[in-house]
C-alpha positions in Angstrom: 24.2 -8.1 -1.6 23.0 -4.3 -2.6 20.4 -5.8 -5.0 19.0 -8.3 -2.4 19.0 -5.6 0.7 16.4 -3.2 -1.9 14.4 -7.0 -3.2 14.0 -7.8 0.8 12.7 -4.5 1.8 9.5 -4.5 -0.8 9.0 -8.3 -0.5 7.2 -7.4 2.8 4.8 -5.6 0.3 4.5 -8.1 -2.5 1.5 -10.8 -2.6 2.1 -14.2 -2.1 1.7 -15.2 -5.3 4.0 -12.7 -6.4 6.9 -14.0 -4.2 6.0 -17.4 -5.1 6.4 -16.8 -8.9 9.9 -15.4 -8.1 11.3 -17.8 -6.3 9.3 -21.4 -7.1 9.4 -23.3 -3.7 10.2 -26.6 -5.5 13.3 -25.4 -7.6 14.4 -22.4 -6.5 13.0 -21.6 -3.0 13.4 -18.1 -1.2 16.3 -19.3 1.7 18.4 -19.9 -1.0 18.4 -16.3 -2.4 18.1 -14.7 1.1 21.4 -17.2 2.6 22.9 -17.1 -0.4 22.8 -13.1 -1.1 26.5 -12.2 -1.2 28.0 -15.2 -3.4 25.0 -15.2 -5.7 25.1 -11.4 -6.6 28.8 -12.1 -7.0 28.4 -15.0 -9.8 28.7 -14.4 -13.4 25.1 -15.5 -14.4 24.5 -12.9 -17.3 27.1 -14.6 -19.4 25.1 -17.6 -19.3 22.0 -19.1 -22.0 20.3 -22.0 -23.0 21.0 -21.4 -26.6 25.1 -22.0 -25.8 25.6 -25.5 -24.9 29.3 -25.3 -24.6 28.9 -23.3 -21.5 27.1 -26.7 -19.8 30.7 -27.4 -18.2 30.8 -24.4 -16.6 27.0 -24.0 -15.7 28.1 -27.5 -13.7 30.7 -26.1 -11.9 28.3 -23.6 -10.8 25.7 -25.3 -9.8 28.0 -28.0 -8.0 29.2 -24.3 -6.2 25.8 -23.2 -5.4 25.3 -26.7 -3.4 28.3 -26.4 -1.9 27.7 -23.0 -0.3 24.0 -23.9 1.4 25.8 -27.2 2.7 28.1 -24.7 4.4 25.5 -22.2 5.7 23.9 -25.3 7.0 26.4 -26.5 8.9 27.1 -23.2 10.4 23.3 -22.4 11.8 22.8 -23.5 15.3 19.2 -23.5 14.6 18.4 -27.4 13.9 15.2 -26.3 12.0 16.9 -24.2 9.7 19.9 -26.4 9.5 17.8 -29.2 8.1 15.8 -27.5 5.9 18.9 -26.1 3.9 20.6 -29.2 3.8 17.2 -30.5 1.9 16.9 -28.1 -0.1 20.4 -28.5 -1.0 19.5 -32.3 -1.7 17.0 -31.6 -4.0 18.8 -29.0 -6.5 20.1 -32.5 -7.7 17.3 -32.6 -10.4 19.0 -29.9 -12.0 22.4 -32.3 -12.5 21.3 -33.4 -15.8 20.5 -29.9 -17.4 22.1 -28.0 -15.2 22.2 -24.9 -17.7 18.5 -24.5 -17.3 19.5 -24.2 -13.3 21.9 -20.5 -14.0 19.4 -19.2 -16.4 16.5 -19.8 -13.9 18.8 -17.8 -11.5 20.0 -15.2 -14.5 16.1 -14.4 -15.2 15.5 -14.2 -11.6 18.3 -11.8 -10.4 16.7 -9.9 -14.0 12.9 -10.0 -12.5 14.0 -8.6 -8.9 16.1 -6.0 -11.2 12.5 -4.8 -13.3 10.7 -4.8 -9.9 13.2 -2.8 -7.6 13.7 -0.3 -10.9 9.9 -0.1 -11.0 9.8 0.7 -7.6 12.8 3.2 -7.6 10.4 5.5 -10.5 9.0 8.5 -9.1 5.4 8.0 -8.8 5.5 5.0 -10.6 2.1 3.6 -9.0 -1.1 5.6 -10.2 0.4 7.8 -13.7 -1.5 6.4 -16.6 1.1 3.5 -18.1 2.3 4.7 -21.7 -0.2 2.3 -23.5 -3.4 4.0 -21.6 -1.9 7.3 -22.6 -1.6 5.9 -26.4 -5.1 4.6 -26.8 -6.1 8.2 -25.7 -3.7 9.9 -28.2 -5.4 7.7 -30.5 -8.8 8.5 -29.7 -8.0 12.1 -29.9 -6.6 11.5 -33.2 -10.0 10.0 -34.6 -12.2 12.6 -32.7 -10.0 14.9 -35.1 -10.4 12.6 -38.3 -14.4 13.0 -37.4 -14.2 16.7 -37.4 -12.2 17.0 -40.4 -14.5 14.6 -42.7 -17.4 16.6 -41.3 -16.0 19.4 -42.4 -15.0 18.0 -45.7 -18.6 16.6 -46.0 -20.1 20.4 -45.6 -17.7 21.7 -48.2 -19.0 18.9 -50.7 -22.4 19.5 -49.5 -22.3 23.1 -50.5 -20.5 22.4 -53.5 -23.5 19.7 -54.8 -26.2 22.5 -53.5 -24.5 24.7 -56.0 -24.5 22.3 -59.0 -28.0 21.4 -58.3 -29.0 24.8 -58.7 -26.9 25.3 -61.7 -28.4 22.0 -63.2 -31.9 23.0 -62.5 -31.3 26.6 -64.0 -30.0 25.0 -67.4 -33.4 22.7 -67.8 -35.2 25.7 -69.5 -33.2 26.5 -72.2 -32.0 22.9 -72.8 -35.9 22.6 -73.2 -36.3 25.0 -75.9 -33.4 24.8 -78.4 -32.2 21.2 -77.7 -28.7 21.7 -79.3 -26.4 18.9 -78.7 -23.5 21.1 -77.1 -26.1 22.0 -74.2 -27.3 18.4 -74.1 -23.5 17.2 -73.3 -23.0 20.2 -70.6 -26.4 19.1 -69.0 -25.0 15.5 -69.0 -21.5 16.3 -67.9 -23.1 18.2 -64.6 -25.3 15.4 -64.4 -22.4 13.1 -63.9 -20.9 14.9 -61.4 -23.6 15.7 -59.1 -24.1 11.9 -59.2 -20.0 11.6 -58.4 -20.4 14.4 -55.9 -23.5 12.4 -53.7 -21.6 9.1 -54.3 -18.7 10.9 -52.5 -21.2 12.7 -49.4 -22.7 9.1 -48.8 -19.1 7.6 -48.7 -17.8 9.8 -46.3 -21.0 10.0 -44.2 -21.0 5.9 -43.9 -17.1 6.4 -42.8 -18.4 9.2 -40.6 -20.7 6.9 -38.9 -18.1 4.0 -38.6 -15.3 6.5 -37.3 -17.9 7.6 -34.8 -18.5 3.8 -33.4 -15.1 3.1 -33.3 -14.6 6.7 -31.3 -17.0 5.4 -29.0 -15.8 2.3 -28.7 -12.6 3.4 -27.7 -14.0 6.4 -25.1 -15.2 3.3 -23.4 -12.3 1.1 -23.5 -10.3 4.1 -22.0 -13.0 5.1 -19.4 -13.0 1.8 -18.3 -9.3 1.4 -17.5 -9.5 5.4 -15.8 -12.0 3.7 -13.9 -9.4 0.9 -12.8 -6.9 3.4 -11.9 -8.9 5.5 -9.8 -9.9 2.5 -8.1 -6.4 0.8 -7.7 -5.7 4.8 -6.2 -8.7 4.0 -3.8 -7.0 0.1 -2.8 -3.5 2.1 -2.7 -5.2 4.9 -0.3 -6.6 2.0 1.9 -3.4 0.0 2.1 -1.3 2.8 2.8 -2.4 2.5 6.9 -0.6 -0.4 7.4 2.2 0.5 5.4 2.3 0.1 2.0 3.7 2.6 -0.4 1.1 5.2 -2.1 1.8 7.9 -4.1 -1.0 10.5 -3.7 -0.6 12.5 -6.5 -3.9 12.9 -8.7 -2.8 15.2 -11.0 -2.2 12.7 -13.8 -5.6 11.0 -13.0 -7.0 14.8 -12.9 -5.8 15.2 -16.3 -6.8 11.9 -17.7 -10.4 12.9 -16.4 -10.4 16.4 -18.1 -9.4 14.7 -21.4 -12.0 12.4 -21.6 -14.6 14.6 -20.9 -13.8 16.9 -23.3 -13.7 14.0 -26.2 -17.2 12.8 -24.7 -18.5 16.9 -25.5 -16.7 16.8 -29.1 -18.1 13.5 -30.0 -21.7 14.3 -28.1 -21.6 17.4 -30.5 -20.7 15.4 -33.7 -23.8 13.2 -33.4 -25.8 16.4 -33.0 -24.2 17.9 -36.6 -25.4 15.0 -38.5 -28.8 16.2 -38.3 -30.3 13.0 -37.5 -30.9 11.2 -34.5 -28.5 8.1 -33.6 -30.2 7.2 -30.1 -27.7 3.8 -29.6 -24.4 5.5 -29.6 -25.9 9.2 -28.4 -27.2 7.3 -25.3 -24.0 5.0 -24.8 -22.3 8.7 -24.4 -25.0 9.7 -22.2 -24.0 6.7 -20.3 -20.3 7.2 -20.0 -20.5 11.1 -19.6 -22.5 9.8 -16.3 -20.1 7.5 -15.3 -17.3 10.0 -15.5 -18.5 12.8 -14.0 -19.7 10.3 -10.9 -16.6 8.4 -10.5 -14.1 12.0 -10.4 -15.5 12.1 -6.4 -12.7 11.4 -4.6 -11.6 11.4 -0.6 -8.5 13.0 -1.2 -7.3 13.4 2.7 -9.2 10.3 4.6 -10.4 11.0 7.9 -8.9 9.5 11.4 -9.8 5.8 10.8 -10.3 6.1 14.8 -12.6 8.9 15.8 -13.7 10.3 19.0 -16.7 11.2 19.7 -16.5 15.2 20.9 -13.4 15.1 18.9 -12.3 17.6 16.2 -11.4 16.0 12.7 -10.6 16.7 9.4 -11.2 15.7 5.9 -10.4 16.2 2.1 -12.7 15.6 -0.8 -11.4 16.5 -4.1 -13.1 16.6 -7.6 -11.4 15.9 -10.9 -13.3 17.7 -13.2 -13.2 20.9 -10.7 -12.0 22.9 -13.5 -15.5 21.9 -15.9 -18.1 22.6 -13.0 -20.0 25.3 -14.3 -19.6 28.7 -12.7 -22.5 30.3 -10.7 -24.0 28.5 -8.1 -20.9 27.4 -5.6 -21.4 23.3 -5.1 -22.0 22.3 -1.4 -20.8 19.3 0.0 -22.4 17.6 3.0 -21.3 15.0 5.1 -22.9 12.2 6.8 -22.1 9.0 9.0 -23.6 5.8 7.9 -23.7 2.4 9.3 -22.3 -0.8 7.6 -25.8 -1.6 6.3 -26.4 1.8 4.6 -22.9 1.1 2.6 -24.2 -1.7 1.3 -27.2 0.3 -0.1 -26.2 3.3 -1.2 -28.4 3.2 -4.6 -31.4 2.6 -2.4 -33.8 3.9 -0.1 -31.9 6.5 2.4 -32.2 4.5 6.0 -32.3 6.5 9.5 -29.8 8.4 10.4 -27.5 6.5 12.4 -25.3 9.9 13.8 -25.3 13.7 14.2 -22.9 15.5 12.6 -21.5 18.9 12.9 -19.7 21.1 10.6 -20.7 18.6 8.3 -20.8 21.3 5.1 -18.1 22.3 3.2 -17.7 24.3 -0.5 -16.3 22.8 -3.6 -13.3 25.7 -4.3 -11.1 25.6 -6.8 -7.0 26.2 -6.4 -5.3 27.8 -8.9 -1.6 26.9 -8.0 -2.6 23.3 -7.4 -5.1 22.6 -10.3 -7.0 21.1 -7.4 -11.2 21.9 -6.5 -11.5 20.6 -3.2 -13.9 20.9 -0.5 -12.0 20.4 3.1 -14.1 19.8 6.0 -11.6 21.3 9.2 -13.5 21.3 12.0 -15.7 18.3 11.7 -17.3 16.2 14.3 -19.1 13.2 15.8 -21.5 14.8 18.2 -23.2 11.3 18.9 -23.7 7.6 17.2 -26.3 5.2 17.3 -25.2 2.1 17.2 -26.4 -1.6 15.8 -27.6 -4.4 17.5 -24.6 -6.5 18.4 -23.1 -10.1 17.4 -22.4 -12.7 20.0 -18.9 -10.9 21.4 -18.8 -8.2 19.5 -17.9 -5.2 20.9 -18.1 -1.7 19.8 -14.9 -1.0 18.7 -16.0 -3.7 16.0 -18.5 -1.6 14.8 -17.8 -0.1 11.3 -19.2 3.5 9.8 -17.8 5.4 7.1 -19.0 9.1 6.2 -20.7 9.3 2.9 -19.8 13.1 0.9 -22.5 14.1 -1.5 -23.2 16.9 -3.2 -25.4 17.8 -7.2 -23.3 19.4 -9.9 -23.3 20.6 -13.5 -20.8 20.6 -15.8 -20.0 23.2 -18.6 -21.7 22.1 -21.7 -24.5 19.6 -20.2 -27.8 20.7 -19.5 -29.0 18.6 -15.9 -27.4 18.6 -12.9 -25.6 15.3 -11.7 -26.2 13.6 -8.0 -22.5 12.5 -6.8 -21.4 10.5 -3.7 -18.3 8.9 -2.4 -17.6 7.5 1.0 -14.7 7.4 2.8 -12.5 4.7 4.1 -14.2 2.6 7.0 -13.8 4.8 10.3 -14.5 3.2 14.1 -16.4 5.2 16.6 -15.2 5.2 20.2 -16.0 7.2 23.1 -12.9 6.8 25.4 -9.2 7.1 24.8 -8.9 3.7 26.0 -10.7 2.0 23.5 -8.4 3.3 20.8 -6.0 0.0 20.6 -8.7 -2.2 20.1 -10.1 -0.2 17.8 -6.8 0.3 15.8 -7.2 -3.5 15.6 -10.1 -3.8 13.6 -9.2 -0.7 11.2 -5.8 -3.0 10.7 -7.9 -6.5 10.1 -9.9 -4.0 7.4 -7.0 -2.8 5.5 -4.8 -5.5 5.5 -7.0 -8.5 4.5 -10.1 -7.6 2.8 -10.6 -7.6 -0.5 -10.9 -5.9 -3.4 -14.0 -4.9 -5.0 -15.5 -6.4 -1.5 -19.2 -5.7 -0.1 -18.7 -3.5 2.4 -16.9 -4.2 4.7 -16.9 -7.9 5.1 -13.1 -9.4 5.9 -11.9 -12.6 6.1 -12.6 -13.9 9.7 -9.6 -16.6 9.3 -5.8 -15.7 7.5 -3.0 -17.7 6.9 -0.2 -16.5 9.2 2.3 -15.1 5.7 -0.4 -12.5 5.2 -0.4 -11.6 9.3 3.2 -11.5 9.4 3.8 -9.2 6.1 1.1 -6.8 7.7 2.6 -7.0 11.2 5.9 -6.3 9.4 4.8 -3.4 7.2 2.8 -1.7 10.0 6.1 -1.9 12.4 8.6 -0.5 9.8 6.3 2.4 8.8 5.3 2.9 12.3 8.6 3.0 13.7 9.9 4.7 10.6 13.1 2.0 9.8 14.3 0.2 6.7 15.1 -2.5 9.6 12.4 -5.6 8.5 11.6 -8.1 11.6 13.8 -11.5 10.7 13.0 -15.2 10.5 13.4 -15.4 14.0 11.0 -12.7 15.4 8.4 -14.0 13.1 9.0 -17.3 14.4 8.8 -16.6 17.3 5.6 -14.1 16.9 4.0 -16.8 15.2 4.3 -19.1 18.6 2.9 -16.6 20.7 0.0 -16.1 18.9 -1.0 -20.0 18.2 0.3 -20.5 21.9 2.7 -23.4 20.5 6.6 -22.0 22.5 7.7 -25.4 21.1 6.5 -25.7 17.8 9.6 -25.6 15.4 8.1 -26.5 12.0 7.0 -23.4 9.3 3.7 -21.3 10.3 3.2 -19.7 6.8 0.1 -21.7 6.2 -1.7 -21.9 9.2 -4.5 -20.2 9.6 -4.5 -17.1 12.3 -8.5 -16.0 13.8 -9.4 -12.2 14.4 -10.0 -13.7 17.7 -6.0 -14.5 18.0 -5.6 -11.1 17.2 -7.4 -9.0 19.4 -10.6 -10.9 21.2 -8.8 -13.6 23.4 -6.3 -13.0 25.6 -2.8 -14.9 26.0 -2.8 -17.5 27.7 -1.4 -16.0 31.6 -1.4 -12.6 30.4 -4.1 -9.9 30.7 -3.8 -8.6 27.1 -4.5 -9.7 23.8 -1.5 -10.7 20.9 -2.2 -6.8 19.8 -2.2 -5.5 22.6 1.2 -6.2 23.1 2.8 -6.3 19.9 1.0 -2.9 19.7 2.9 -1.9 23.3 6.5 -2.6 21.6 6.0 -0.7 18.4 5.1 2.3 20.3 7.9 1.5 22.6 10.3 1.3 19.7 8.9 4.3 17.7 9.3 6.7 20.5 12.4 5.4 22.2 14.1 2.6 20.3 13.9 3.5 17.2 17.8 4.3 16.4 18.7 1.2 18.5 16.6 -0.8 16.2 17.6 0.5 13.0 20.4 -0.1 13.1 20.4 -3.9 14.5 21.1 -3.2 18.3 18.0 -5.3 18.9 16.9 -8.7 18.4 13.8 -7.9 19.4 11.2 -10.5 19.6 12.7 -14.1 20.3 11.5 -16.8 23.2 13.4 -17.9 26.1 14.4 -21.6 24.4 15.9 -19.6 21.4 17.4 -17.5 23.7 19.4 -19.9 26.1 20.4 -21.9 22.7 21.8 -18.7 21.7 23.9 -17.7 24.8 24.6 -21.2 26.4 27.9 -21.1 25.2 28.4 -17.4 25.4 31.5 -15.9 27.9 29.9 -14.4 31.1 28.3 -11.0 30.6 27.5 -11.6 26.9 23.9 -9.7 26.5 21.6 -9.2 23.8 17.8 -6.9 24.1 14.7 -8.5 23.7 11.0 -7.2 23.7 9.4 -8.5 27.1 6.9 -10.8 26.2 4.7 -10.5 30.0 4.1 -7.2 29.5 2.7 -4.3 27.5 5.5 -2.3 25.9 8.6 -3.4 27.6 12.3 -4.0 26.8 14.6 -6.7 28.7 18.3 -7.3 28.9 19.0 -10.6 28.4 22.9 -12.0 30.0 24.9 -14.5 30.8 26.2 -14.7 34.1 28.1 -16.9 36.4 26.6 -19.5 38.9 27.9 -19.9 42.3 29.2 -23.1 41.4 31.4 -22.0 38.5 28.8 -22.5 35.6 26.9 -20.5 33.7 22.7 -19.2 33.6 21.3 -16.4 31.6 19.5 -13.4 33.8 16.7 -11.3 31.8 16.6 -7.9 33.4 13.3 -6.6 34.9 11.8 -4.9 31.6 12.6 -1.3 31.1 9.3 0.3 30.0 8.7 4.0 28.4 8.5 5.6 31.7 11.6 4.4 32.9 13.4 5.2 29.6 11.8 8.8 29.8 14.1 8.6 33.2 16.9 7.6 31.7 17.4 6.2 27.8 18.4 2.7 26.9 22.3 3.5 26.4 22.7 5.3 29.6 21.2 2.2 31.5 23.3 0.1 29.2 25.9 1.9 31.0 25.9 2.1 34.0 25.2 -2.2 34.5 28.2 -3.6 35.0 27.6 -7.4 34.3 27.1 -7.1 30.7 30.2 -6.6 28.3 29.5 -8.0 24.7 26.6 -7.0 22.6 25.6 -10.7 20.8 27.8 -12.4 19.4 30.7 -10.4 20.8 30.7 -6.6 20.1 32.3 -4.9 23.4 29.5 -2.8 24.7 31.3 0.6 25.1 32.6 0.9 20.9 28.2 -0.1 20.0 26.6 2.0 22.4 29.3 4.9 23.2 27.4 7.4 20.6 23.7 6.9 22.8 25.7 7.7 26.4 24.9 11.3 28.0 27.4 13.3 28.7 27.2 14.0 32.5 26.8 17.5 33.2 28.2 19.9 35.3 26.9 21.4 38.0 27.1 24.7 39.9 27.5 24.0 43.7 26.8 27.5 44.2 23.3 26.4 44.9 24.4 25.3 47.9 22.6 22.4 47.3 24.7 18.5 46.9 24.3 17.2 43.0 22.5 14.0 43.0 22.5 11.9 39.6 20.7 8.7 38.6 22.2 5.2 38.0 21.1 1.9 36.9 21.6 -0.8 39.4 21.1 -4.6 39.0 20.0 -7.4 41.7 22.2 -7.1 44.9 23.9 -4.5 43.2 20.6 -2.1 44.1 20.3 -3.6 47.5 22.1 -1.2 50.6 24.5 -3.2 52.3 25.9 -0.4 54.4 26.8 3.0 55.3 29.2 3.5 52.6 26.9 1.9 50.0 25.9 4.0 46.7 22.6 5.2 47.5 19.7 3.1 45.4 18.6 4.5 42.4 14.8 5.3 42.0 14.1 3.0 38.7 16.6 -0.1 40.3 15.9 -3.1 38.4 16.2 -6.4 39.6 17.0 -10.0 38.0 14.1 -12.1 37.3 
């Protein structure tokens, strides 16, 4: 199962189409790999091919095995939903009865594909280094910037060499002229010949010349264009990474692919100037790249807060790739502004007002010898005040998108005029009170997670289908919280009925579509707060307090109360599991079973325990001291789970003369006095609800 635990944790970070491709929902769907994990991994499917058809026996056996085992995880889920849908997909491997050595190889080149992909993902910095081919067409470029140079140089050589004969030939004219001997008629002739061989041989190599300096350009281009791609993949990476997703920030390889173009652009810029004559079409297509390059090597290395305060101090990072080619003298000033959503969209044209004062908004382009980096870091930056645009409908201003635009001029060693570059930063949200942060953090998360590409800044999607919520909400928990622990099937189900308000809706959610009103405009219905607003409340709950519970499965985290009672119906008395209150803002319950007056049975959810109360006293100690619950879900005794997060009372000196007091958790009549002798009340008591 080691191969699926590694597959499951970056399938949160795949694309849909990806995951799709992997495991086709029609013949091979995604339950079977993730019910299945153990007894697949443990199959002998590499000894299997279509090209040996005396293994179809075999292949049977193993296909009639794999059907087998699904009907048997079936029949052991209590869920009905999930029950069903396994015993269907079951049902329909039957098309495979007929050929059913296609079936293991399907499986062989999938276990293969999750093999190339978790490798892949295992590389050190696998993500933004050049792949080998880029790095080959520039080895190859570099080789014909050589070849250029050398039949340049061999052109001179013959150049000089046909400068000399012509002299010679024009010196012997004379005295062939006067004695006309037949001897000096046959030398005359014989030089003749080869200065004709010898300009034969310049025009031949100065037409290959001109070819090898097409092709040279051709293929600066072809390679500038894919650097291009990288840097903005490294951009997409960059703007992922705050909900989550991997990113290796090293720009060193970039940096370097940068410095190597550059410098074939100057030797191929030069060769064009050698020839002696002007080629303007492939002079001016280097003119044009050389542009390109030295414009697109802006990059914000360190983004600013996404969320920024007004009054607030702030940092930032730009870096330049060809710092090491900027010409010495002058030092190169970056400044910093703030622009509106508008002015992104027009950054070519006309500069618009200014929609926000700045200050320490200057910074110097330095250059660091043990990191190979030029940077310019803005550290004491900040939004003295913002003007803001007319608003939408509902909109409010934590909706509002800037972004802060760095721009500076520059030369480079070796060109004559200065170059105008910008770059602006991720999109940023301006507030003016701590308490509009969570809303804000909203928005910045709707940006990162569902717009596109290559957009127009910074339109997103106002509708997305609930797979792509639930991968965000799942990458921004485990990164937040710092776990390897991924929310299950069940907490997305049940995340998925609380925000389209449907507790009894069984069926999948992938494909329905979730608003950014869902998110974080409306409220839930009976509750005061929005679906982020809460879900927001748990992870910082969990990140500051939970986090080891969670890791390492202690919690079930988010389920509903029907799931819940199916769950522990038929539980013994005092069987508990915790789940993330759902009626208020970053709160954790106790769910138990307990015993009726009658002799049955009814599951009690604690009152939630919230970060205050856990800053009292942590979740193992409470766990403690209640009595009523015994068994950890299914049936781990409570004491052997949580014995490693008790306290250790301490010890204290009485020769304070004061009486030691010490703090327990007490549950429903448990908390209330009943008498003199009665254990005096703790201050967080919590009650049954």
């Amino acid at each position: 199962m080691a191969q699926w635990i590694h597959m499951y944790q970056m399938l949160q970070c795949l694309p849909d189409d990806t995951v799709n491709s992997l495991y086709p929902p029609a013949t091979f769907p995604i339950e079977v790999r993730h019910y299945g994990a153990d007894w697949i991994e443990s199959q002998r499917w590499e000894d299997f091919s279509m090209e040996k058809m005396e293994q179809e026996s075999k292949a049977q056996t193993l296909l009639e095995q794999t059907v087998s085992m699904l009907q048997t995880i079936a029949q052991q889920k209590t869920d009905v939903v999930e029950r069903m849908k396994l015993m269907q997909i079951s049902r329909n491997m039957a098309m495979f009865q007929p050929q059913p050595l296609q079936f293991v190889v399907m499986v062989r080149d999938i276990l293969r594909k999750e093999r190339v992909l978790i490798s892949a993902n295992n590389a050190p910095q696998y993500q933004m280094y050049p792949s080998r081919d880029n790095m080959q067409d520039v080895e190859h470029l570099g080789a014909k910037v050589v070849e250029v140079q050398n039949i340049r140089k061999k052109m001179h050589q013959l150049q000089e060499e046909l400068n000399w004969e012509r002299q010679n030939f024009e010196s012997l004219q004379g005295p062939f002229q006067q004695n006309g001997l037949d001897s000096a008629r046959a030398e005359i002739q014989k030089l003749q010949n080869h200065i004709q061989q010898l300009e034969f041989n310049v025009n031949t190599m100065a037409t290959k010349r001109f070819q090898l300096l097409k092709d040279c350009v051709d293929c600066l281009d072809l390679c500038q264009s894919r650097l291009i791609t990288r840097l903005k993949d490294w951009r997409w990476e960059q703007h992922k990474a705050a909900i989550g997703h991997p990113f290796d920030d090293n720009l060193i390889p970039l940096q370097n692919w940068c410095e190597q173009l550059l410098g074939m652009n100057g030797n191929l810029r030069q060769e064009l100037m050698l020839i002696g004559e002007r080629i303007s079409d492939l002079q001016e297509r280097l003119g044009q790249l050389l542009q390109v390059l030295i414009q697109s090597s802006l990059v914000v290395d360190k983004q600013p807060p996404q969320v920024i305060k007004t009054q607030s101090k702030f940092s930032t990072t730009v870096r330049y790739l060809l710092g090491e080619k900027v010409a010495p003298g002058k030092p190169v000033v970056l400044k910093a502004q703030i622009i509106n959503e508008l002015q992104a969209r027009n950054l070519g044209g006309v500069p618009g007002d200014n929609v926000g004062e700045l200050i320490n908004n200057s910074a110097i382009l330095e250059h660091n010898t043990a990191s190979k980096s030029t940077c310019a870091t803005f550290r004491n930056m900040s939004i003295k005040k913002i003007k803001r645009a007319d608003r939408k409908g509902s909109e409010s201003v934590t909706e509002e998108k800037f972004a802060l635009l760095f721009s500076t001029e520059i030369t480079i060693t070796g060109c004559d005029t200065p170059y105008r570059i910008q770059m602006i930063s991720q999109p940023v949200v301006v507030i003016v009170h701590g308490s509009q942060d969570n809303n804000a953090v909203a928005t910045i998360i709707w940006d990162c997670a569902f717009s596109e590409r290559d957009r127009v800044p910074f339109v997103v999607p106002e509708r997305v289908p609930w797979r792509m919520m639930c991968s965000t909400l799942n990458c921004k928990f485990t990164s937040e919280v710092q776990t390897q622990h991924n929310l299950d099937h069940y907490n997305q189900h049940f995340l998925a009925q609380k925000i389209f308000d449907k507790p009894d809706f069984a069926e999948d959610f992938s494909n329905m579509m979730v608003s950014w009103a869902q998110f974080n405009k409306e409220v839930l219905p009976g509750r005061p707060f929005t679906f982020w607003q809460w879900f927001e409340g748990v992870m910082e709950l969990t990140k500051k307090h939970l986090k080891t519970y969670w890791s390492e499965g202690l919690i079930f985290g988010f389920i509903g109360k029907q799931h819940l009672h199916l769950i522990l119906k038929d539980r013994p008395n005092g069987t508990f599991l915790l789940r993330f209150s759902d009626s208020e803002i970053g709160g954790i319950t106790i769910a138990y079973v307990s015993a009726t007056e009658n002799g049955g049975q009814k599951i009690q959810n604690i009152q939630p325990f919230t970060k205050r109360d856990l800053e009292i006293r942590s979740l193992g100690d409470r766990i403690r001291d209640i009595n009523h619950i015994t068994y950890l879900y299914p049936e781990f005794p409570k004491h052997e789970v949580f014995k490693k997060f008790y306290t250790e009372p301490q010890v204290q000196s009485c020769t304070t003369g004061y009486i030691p007091v010490s703090l327990h958790t007490k549950v429903g009549t448990d908390a209330t006095p009943m008498g003199p002798h009665m254990a005096p009340l703790a201050e967080n008591a919590h009650f049954s609800v």
